[in-house]
N, C-alpha and C positions, 0 to 999 in steps of 0.2 A: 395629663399624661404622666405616668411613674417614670423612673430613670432609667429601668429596663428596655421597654419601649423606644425610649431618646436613644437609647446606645446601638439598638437592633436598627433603627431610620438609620442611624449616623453609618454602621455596618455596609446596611443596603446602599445606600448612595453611596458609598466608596467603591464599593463593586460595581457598582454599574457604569460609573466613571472613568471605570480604569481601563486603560489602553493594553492590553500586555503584549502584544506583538513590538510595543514600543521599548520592550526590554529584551529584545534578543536581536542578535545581528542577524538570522535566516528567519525563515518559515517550515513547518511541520518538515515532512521528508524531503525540503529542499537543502538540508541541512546536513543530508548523507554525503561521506566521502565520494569521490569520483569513479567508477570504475578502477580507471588505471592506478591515483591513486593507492586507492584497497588492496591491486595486487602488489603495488611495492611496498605496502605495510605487510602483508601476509606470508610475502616471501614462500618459498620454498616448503610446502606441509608433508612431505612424503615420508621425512623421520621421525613422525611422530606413533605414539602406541596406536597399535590395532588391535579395537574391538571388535571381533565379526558378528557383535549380535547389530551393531550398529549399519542399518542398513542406508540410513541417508546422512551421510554426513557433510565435509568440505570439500570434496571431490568438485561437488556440480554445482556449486553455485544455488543451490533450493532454498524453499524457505523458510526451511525448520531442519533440525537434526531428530531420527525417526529411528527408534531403540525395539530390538524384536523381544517382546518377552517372553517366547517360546511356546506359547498358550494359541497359536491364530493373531492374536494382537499386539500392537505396540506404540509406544510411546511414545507421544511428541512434544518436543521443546523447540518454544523459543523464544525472544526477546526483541522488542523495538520501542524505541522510546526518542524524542524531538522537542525543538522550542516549541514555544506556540504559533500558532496558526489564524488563530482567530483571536479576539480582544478578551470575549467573554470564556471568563475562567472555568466557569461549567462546561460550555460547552466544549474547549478544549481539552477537560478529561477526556470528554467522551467520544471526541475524535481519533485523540491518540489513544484510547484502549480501544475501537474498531477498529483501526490498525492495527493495532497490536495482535488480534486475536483471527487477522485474516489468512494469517502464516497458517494457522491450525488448519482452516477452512480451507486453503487454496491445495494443503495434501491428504482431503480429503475427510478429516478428523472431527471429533467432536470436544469442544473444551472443557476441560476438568476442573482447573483452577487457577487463579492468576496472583499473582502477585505483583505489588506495585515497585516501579522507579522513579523516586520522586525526588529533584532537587532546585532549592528556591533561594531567590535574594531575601534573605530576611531583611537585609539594612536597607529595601526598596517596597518589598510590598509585607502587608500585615500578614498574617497565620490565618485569619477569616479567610482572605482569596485564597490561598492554598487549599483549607478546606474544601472550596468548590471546585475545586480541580479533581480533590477524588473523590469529592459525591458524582460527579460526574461520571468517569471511572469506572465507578460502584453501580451507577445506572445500569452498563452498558453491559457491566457484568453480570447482574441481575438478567437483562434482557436475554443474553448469552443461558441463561440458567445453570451461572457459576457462582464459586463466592470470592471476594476480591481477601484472599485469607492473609495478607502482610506483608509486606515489603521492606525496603530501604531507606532511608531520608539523608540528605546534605545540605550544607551550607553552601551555593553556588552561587556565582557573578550573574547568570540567568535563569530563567524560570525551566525547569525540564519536566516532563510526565510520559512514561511509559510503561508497560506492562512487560512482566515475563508471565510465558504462559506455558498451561502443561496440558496434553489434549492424548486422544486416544484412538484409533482407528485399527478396523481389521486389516492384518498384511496384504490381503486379496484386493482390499480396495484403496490403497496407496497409491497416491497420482503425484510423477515427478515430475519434472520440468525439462528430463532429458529422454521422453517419449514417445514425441511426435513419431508421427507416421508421413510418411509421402503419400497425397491425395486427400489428405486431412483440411476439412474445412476451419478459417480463425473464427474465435467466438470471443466478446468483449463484453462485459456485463455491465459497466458504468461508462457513461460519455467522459472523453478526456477535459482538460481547460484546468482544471484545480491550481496548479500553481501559476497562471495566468490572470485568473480571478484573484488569488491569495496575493498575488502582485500588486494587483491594481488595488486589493484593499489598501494593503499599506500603503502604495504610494493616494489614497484619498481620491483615487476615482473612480472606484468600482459605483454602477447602480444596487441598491440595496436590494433588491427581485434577484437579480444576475448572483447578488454574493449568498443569498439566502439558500437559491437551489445548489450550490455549493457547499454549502454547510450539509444541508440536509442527505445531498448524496455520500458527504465523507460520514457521517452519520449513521447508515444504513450498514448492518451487519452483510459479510460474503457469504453467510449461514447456507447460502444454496448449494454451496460447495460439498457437504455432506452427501447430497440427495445427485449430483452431475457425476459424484465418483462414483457411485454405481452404477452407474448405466454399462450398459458394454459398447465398444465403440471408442470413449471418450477415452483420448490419450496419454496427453498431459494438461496438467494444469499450474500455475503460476498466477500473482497478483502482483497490478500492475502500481508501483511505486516510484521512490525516487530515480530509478533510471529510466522512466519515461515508456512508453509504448516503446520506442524503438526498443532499447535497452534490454526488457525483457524478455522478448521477442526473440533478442537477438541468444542470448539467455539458453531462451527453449533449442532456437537454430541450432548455436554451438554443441551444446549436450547433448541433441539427437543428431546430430551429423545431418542435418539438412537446409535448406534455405526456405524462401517464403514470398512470397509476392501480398500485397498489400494494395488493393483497393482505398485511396486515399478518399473519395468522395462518400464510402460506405462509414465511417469511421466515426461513431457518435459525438457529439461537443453540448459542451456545455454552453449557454445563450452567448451572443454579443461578442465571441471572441475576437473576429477579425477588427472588430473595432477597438478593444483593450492595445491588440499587439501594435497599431497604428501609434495609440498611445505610447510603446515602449514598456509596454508592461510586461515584460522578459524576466522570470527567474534567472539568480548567478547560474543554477543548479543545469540549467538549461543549455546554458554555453560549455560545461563541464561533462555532463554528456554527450554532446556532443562530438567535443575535443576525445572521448574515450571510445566514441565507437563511428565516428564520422567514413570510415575507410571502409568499412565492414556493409555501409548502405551506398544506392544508386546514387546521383545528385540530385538533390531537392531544392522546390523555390522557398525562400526564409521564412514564406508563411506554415510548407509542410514542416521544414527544420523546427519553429519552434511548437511546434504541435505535437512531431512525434517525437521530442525527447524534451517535453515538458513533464519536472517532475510532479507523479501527484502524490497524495497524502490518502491514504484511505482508499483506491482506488478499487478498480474493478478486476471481478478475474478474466484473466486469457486461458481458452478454453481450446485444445486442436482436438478434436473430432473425426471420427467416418463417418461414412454415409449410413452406417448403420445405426448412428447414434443422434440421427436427426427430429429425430419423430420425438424420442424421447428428452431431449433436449427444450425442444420447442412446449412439451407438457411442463417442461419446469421453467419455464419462460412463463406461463399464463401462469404460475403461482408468486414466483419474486418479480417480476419483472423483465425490464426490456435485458437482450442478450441480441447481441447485433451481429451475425456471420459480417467479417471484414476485410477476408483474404483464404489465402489455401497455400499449406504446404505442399514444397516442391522439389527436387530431385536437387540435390547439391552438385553445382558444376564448378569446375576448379576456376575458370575464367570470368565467372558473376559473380557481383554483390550478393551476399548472405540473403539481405532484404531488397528488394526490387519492389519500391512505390511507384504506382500507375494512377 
């Protein structure tokens, strides 16, 4: 065997050894600030310049900023980037660029091109693991039918990977997150558990099955997002991340002036949880949501609490709906997958919680 060969074995076994969840103090999107938080860092935005071509901005809380370019179309930007998630450094690109590129998808958009954030302990891991962070990446962006055309690099205390990304949709088919309608059915496109599985990974009791379908779901592009904004009917849309089902939900609530009731047993999950959470397998992210929007929902037992404001990574989109848009809904259910109705919006009353789980 030549010394090329010895050096590529020696490569590969060090990657595949490596832990890298064991160099960050969070996990993926459990690593976002807290709601409340966010608003005491962001303070007051009303001084700032006004562009009126800008039609989504900081106002609502959305998941992109969405720029009119006068033509019918427009612009979308935006950016998310987190530790890792998982051990393996491949597959953590390519988690956090499906994340990344969900913002695109969840207003509607199709993505144009991404550029990387990428900052690594040199003085802890080699330049080979990094590279598989953005073949990863690169995957995903390929899969996306983008090119990953450049990005940033740093010297950092932990490993980071994220994408900014830039995408494009017509003005007509822009789907916000402050659109609901009253009578609007909820529609959830991925089972929750991600940061309860990513829990128990680290803490070394996840089943490897349980963490696998985990991976795979953060894994899978919100591409159907494209194809749900046109429908007629479908109201808004948002993807569901580090502030949890509830959080997001609460999101759509606030911005459209309405509240929502929740069917807790309709709610998809990812395998074995009630047994993880017995374990203690609780994101911090989980109890910080909590504390941020705890007032705003009914009273829950601690098994709903860490369910619905468990943060995920990659998650799924929330979709509110009419009745007119069921039919067609349920045709793009049979091409991506499961889309689970979980609740219905509902008349906002000054005396109830926002969200009211049943």
């Amino acid at each position: 065997m030549n010394k090329g060969s010895d050096y590529l074995n020696t490569v590969n076994s060090t990657i595949n050894s490596i832990r890298l969840t064991e160099y960050s103090h969070g996990t993926g999107c459990g690593c976002k600030l807290s709601p409340k938080m966010l608003d005491e860092i962001l303070g007051n935005q009303e001084n700032g310049f006004q562009d009126f071509n800008l039609i989504v901005g900081n106002e609502s809380n959305d998941d992109a900023a969405v720029y009119d370019l006068g033509d019918g179309r427009a612009l979308i930007s935006t950016t998310d980037f987190f530790m890792p998630i998982v051990d393996d450094p491949y597959i953590f690109g390519k988690i956090a660029a499906c994340n990344a590129m969900s913002d695109i998808y969840a207003m509607g958009g199709k993505p144009l091109m991404a550029i990387a954030i990428f900052g690594w302990p040199l003085d802890k891991l080699s330049t080979e693991i990094g590279a598989k962070v953005i073949e990863g990446g690169r995957a995903i962006c390929t899969e996306a039918g983008i090119s990953l055309a450049g990005g940033h690099s740093i010297d950092s205390p932990e490993p980071i990977f994220g994408l900014s990304v830039t995408g494009i949709v017509n003005v007509a088919d822009i789907k916000k997150n402050t659109d609901a309608k009253v009578g609007d059915s909820i529609y959830l496109s991925k089972p929750l558990g991600v940061g309860i599985l990513s829990t128990a990974q680290k803490m070394k009791k996840v089943d490897f099955d349980d963490h696998q379908k985990a991976i795979d779901q953060m894994c899978k592009l919100n591409d159907m997002g494209i194809e749900v904004a046109k429908i007629f009917g479908v109201n808004a849309i948002t993807d569901v991340t580090g502030f949890g089902l509830a959080g997001h939900l609460l999101e759509i609530c606030l911005g459209s002036n309405v509240s929502a009731t929740i069917e807790f047993d309709k709610i998809p999950l990812l395998p074995n949880l009630h047994g993880y959470l017995r374990e203690g397998c609780i994101p911090g992210g989980t109890q910080r949501n909590f504390e941020s929007y705890s007032n705003k929902v009914n009273e829950l037992s601690p098994v709903q609490r860490s369910i619905l404001f468990d943060p995920q990574t990659s998650g799924g989109l929330l979709i509110t709906a009419s009745e007119q848009a069921n039919n067609s809904l349920y045709g793009v259910l049979e091409k991506y997958g499961n889309l689970q109705a979980i609740g219905t919006i509902i008349q906002k009353e000054s005396n109830s919680k926002i969200i009211q789980v049943r």
